[in-house]
C-alpha positions in Angstrom: 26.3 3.8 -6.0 24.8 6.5 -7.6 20.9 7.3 -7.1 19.9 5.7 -10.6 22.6 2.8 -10.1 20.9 1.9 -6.8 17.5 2.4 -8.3 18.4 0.4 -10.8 20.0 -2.5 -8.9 16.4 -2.2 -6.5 14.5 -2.7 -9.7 12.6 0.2 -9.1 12.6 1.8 -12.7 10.4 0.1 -15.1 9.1 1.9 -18.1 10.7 5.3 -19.0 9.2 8.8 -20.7 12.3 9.1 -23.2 16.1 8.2 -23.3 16.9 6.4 -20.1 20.5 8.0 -20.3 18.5 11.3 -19.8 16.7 10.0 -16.6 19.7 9.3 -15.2 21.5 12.7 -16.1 18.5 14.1 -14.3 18.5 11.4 -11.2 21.9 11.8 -10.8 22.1 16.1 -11.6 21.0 19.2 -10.0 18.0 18.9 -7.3 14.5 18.8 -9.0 11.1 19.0 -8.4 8.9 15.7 -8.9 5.7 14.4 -7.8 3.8 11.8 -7.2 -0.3 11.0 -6.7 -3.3 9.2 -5.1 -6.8 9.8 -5.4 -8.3 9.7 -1.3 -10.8 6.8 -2.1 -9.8 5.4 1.6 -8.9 7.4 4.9 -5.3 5.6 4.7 -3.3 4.7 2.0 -1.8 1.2 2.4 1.1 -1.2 1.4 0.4 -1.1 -1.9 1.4 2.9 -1.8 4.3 2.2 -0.1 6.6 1.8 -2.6 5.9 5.3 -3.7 6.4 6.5 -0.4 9.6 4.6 -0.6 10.8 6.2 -3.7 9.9 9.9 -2.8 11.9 9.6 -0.2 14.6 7.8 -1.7 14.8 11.0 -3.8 14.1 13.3 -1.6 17.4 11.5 0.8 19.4 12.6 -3.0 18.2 16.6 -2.6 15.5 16.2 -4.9 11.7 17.8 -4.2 8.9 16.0 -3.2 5.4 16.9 -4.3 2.3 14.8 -3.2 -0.8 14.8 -5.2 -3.9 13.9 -3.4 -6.6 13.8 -6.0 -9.5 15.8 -4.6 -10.9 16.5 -8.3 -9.5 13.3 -9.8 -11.0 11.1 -6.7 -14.6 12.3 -7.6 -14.1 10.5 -11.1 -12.4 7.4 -10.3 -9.5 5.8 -12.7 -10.6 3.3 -14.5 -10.2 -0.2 -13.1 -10.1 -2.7 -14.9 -13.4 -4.5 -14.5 -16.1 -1.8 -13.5 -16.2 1.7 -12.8 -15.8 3.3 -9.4 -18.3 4.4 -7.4 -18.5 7.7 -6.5 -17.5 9.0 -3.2 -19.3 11.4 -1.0 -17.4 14.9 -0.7 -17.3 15.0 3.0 -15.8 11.9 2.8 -13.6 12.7 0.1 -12.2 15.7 2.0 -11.7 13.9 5.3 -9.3 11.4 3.7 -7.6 13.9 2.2 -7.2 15.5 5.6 -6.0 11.9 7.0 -3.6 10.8 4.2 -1.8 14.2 4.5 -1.3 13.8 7.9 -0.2 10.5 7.2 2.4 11.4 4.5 4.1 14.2 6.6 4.7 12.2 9.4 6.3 9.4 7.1 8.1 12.1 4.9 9.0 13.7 7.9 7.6 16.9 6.3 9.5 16.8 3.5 7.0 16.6 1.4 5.0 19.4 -0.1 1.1 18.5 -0.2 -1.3 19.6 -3.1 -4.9 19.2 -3.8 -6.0 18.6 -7.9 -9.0 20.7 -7.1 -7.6 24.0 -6.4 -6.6 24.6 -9.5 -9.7 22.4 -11.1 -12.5 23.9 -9.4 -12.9 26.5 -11.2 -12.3 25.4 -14.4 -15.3 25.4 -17.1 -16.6 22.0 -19.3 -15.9 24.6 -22.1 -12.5 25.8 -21.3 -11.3 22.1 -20.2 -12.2 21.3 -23.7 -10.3 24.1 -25.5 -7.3 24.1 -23.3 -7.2 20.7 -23.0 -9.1 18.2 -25.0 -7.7 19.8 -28.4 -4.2 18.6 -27.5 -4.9 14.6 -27.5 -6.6 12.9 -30.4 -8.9 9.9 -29.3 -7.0 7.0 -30.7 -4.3 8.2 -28.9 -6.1 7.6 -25.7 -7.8 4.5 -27.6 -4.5 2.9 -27.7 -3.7 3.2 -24.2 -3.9 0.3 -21.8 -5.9 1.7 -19.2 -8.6 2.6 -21.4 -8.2 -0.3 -23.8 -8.7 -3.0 -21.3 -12.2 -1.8 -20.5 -13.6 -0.8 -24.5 -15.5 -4.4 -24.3 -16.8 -3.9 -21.1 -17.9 -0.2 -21.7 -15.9 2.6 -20.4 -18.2 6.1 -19.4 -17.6 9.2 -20.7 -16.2 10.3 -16.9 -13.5 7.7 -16.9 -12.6 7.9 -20.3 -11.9 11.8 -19.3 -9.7 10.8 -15.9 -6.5 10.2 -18.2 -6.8 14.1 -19.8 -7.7 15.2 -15.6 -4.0 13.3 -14.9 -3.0 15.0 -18.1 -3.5 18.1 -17.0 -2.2 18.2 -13.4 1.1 17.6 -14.8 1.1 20.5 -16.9 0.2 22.4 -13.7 2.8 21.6 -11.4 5.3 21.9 -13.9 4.1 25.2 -15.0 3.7 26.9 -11.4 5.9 24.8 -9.3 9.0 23.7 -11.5 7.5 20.2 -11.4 9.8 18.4 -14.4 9.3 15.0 -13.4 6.2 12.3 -12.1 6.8 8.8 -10.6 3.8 6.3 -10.1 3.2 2.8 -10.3 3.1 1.1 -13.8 -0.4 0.9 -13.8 -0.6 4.7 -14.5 1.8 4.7 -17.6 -1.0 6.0 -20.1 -1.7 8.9 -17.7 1.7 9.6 -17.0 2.6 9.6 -21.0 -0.6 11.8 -21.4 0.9 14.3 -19.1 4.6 14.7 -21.1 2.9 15.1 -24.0 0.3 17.5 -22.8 3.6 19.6 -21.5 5.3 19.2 -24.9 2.2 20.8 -27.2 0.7 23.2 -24.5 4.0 24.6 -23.3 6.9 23.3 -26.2 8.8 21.8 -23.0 10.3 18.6 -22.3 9.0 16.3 -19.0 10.4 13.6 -17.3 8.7 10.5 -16.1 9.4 6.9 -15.1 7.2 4.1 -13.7 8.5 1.5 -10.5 7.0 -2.4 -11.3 4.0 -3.0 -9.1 4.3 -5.0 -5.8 2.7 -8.2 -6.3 1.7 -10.9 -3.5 2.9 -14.5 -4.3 -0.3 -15.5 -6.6 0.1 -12.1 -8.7 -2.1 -9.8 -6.8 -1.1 -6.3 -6.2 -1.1 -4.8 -2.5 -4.2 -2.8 -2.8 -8.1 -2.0 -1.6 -9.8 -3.0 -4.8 -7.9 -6.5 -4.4 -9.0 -7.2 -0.9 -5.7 -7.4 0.5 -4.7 -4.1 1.4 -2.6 -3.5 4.5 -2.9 -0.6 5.6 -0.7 2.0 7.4 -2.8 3.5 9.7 -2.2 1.2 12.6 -5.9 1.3 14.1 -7.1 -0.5 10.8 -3.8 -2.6 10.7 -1.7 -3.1 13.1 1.9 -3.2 13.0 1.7 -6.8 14.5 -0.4 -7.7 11.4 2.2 -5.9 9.2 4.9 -7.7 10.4 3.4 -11.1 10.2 2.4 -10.8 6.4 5.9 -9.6 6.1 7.5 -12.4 7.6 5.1 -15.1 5.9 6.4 -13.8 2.6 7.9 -16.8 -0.1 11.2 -16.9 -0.2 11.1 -16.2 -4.1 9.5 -12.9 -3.4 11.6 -12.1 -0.2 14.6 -10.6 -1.6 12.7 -8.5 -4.2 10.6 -7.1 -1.4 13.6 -6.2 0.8 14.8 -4.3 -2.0 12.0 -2.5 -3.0 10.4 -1.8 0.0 13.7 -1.2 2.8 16.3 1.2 2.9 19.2 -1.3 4.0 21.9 -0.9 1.8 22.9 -3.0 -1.0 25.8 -4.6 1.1 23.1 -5.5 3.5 20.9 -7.0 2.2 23.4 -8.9 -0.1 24.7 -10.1 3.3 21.1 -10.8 4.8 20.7 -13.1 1.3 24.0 -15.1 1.5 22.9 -16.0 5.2 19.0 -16.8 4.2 20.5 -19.2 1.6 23.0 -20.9 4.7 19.7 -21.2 6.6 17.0 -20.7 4.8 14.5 -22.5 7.7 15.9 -19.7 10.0 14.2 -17.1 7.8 16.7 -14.4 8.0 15.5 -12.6 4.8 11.6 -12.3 6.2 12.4 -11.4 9.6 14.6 -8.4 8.4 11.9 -7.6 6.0 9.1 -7.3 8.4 11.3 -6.1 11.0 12.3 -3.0 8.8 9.3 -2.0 7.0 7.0 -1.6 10.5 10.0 0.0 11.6 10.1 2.5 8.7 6.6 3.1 9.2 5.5 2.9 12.4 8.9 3.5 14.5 11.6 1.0 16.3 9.1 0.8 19.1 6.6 -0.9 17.5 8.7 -3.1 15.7 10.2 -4.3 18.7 7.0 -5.0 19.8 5.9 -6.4 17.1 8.8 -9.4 17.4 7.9 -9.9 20.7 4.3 -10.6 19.8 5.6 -12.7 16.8 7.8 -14.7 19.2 4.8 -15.2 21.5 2.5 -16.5 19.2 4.7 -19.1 17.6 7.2 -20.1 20.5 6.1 -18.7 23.4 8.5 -16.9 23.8 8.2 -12.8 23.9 4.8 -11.4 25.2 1.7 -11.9 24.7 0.3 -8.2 25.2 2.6 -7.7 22.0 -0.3 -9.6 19.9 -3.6 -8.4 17.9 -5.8 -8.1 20.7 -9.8 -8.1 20.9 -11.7 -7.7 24.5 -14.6 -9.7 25.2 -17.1 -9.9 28.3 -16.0 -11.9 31.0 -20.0 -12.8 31.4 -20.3 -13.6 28.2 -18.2 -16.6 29.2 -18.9 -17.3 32.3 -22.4 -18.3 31.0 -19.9 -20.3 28.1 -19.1 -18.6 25.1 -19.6 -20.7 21.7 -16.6 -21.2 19.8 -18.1 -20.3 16.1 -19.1 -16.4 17.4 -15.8 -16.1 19.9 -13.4 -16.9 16.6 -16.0 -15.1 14.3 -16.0 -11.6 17.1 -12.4 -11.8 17.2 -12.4 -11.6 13.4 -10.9 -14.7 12.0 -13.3 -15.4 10.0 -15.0 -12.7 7.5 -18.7 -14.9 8.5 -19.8 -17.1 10.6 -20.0 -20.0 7.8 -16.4 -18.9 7.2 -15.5 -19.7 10.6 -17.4 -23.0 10.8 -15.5 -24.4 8.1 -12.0 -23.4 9.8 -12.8 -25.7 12.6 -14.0 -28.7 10.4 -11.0 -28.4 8.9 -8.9 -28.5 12.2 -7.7 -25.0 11.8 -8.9 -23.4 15.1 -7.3 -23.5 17.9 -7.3 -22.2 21.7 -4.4 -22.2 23.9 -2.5 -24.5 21.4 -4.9 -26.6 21.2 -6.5 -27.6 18.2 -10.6 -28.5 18.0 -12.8 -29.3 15.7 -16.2 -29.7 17.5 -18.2 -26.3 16.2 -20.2 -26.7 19.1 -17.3 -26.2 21.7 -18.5 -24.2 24.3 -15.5 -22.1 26.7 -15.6 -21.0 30.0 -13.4 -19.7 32.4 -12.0 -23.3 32.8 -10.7 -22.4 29.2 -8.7 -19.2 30.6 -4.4 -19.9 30.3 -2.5 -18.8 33.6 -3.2 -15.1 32.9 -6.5 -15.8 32.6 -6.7 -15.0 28.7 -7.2 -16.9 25.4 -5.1 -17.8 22.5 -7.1 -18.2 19.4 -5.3 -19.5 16.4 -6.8 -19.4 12.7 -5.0 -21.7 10.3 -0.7 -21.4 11.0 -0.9 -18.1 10.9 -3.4 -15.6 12.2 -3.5 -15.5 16.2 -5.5 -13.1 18.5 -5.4 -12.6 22.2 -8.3 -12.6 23.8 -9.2 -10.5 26.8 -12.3 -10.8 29.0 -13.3 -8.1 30.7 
């Protein structure tokens, strides 16, 4: 297949700036420039960026040339969301993510990717000129109509968010004025900004843009993979691990399953055509997930830790593989000695976000220790409690496990 057929067949092309029979002339044509951005309001970018990851370098695979926005002037606004605005982020802080998530996109990119900051060419740029350079170009019911800014008009939008979109604009006309930048790819959340930014190139420079938006990743109830929706996953493996990864992975519905495989793997269509005609033979065996998970800590965090993530997978839930393989949290061997109660040793090892959170888990006969399942929230463990390598086995609900280690 050709790049757009593939993309295509993935589902990875959405809404489109223009005549889809030109997007593909330019998919499928000489090597271009594109780009693609995040604003730094976290020191790691997560699962919910991955797909963009994916596609730049799915493009990048084709000959075509990555650019990476990281939003150093756009992150100190804040898009709007849509229920509230932002808050503001200190600049230290700011400037070490940036640091962090472009470490974290060449090693993924393999340094394919060139990195660029919205502030260099921002910084110096007066209220007064933004306005006549800028502003004069987009009338205000054009950015009234928008969806992004239209969603929050009975809430109240400020004057700083309402301004993000002409920011977004404007980077565009940047890149593709000094770097050759004729194309931008985002999620379709950004489709106003992206718009803003072709039409921006066509009255400020009389030239023609490309652009195209990829469907959001959505969770089985609808949610997206992101920070603001407290479910982000995130791709720096000392905030998520790979184990963690994998298991979300694998629990995915079998209704999603196939549409995640093709959006967020590189298998080929033959593959993962295979992979679905064998899911459906066996669907208990859950062929599809395993490949999923498998694949996607692979892609991100190496063979390595995939492997190691099956074998903690295969501990957990058949005993098989090893346990050193799982999410694991130390904890003093005093501590429990003296006997450690079960509400703080489940609410320490973080399966539960409180203490009442955790309380309820064992009510409900979703704790358990070793395989065993208790619902006494005064349990107390000691080192009667260890298994033969003198460890513990917590288990949250059918799901969430974490070895304990006392030292």
């Amino acid at each position: 297949m050709s790049l757009y057929e593939d993309l295509k067949w993935r589902t990875l092309i959405k809404d489109v700036a223009g005549e889809e029979s030109e997007l593909k002339r330019i998919l499928d044509g000489e090597p271009f420039t594109f780009y693609w951005g995040t604003d730094p309001t976290a020191d790691s970018l997560h699962l919910g960026h991955y797909t963009s990851l994916c596609m730049a370098k799915r493009l990048a695979e084709a000959g075509h040339h990555p650019i990476l926005l990281c939003g150093g002037a756009t992150g100190r606004i804040g898009d709007p969301r849509p229920s509230a605005e932002r808050e503001i982020i200190d600049t230290k802080v700011l400037e070490e993510n940036i640091k962090k998530i472009r470490a974290q996109v060449d090693s993924l990119l393999e340094g394919k990717a060139e990195l660029v900051d919205n502030y260099d060419w921002t910084r110096d740029f007066t209220f007064i000129e933004f306005l006549r350079d800028v502003g004069k170009y987009i009338n205000v019911n054009y950015m009234l109509d928008k969806d992004i800014i239209r969603r929050r008009l009975d809430t109240g939008i400020t004057f700083a968010e309402f301004s993000y979109m002409l920011m977004q604009g404007y980077d565009f006309v940047h890149l593709f004025r000094e770097k050759n930048c004729i194309m931008q790819v985002a999620g379709s959340d950004q489709w106003g900004n992206i718009t803003t930014g072709v039409d921006l190139i066509r009255k400020m420079l009389g030239k023609t843009a490309y652009a195209f938006t990829m469907p959001l990743v959505v969770d089985s109830t609808g949610k997206k993979f992101g920070k603001s929706e407290g479910n982000a996953l995130w791709l720096d493996k000392e905030k998520t691990s790979p184990y963690q990864i994998y298991q979300y992975l694998y629990n995915s519905d079998d209704e999603k399953v196939f549409e995640y495989l093709k959006v967020l793997t590189f298998l080929p269509r033959e593959k993962i055509e295979e992979i679905e005609s064998l899911h459906k033979d066996s669907p208990e065996k859950r062929i599809a997930q395993k490949a999923l998970a498998f694949e996607v800590v692979k892609d991100i965090h190496g063979a390595e830790e995939a492997e190691k993530a099956v074998s903690g997978a295969l501990a957990a839930f058949s005993g098989e593989g090893s346990k050193k393989n799982m999410p694991t949290f130390e904890s003093s061997r005093a501590e429990l000695d003296a006997g450690k109660g079960a509400i703080d040793l489940f609410f320490e090892a973080g399966l539960g976000a409180t203490k009442s959170d955790v309380r309820r888990l064992i009510l409900q006969n979703g704790a358990a220790v070793n395989g065993k399942t208790f619902s006494d929230v005064k349990r107390v463990f000691s080192a009667s409690d260890l298994d033969g390598d003198g460890e513990l086995v917590l288990r949250a609900g059918k799901k969430k496990f974490v070895r304990v280690v006392f030292k």
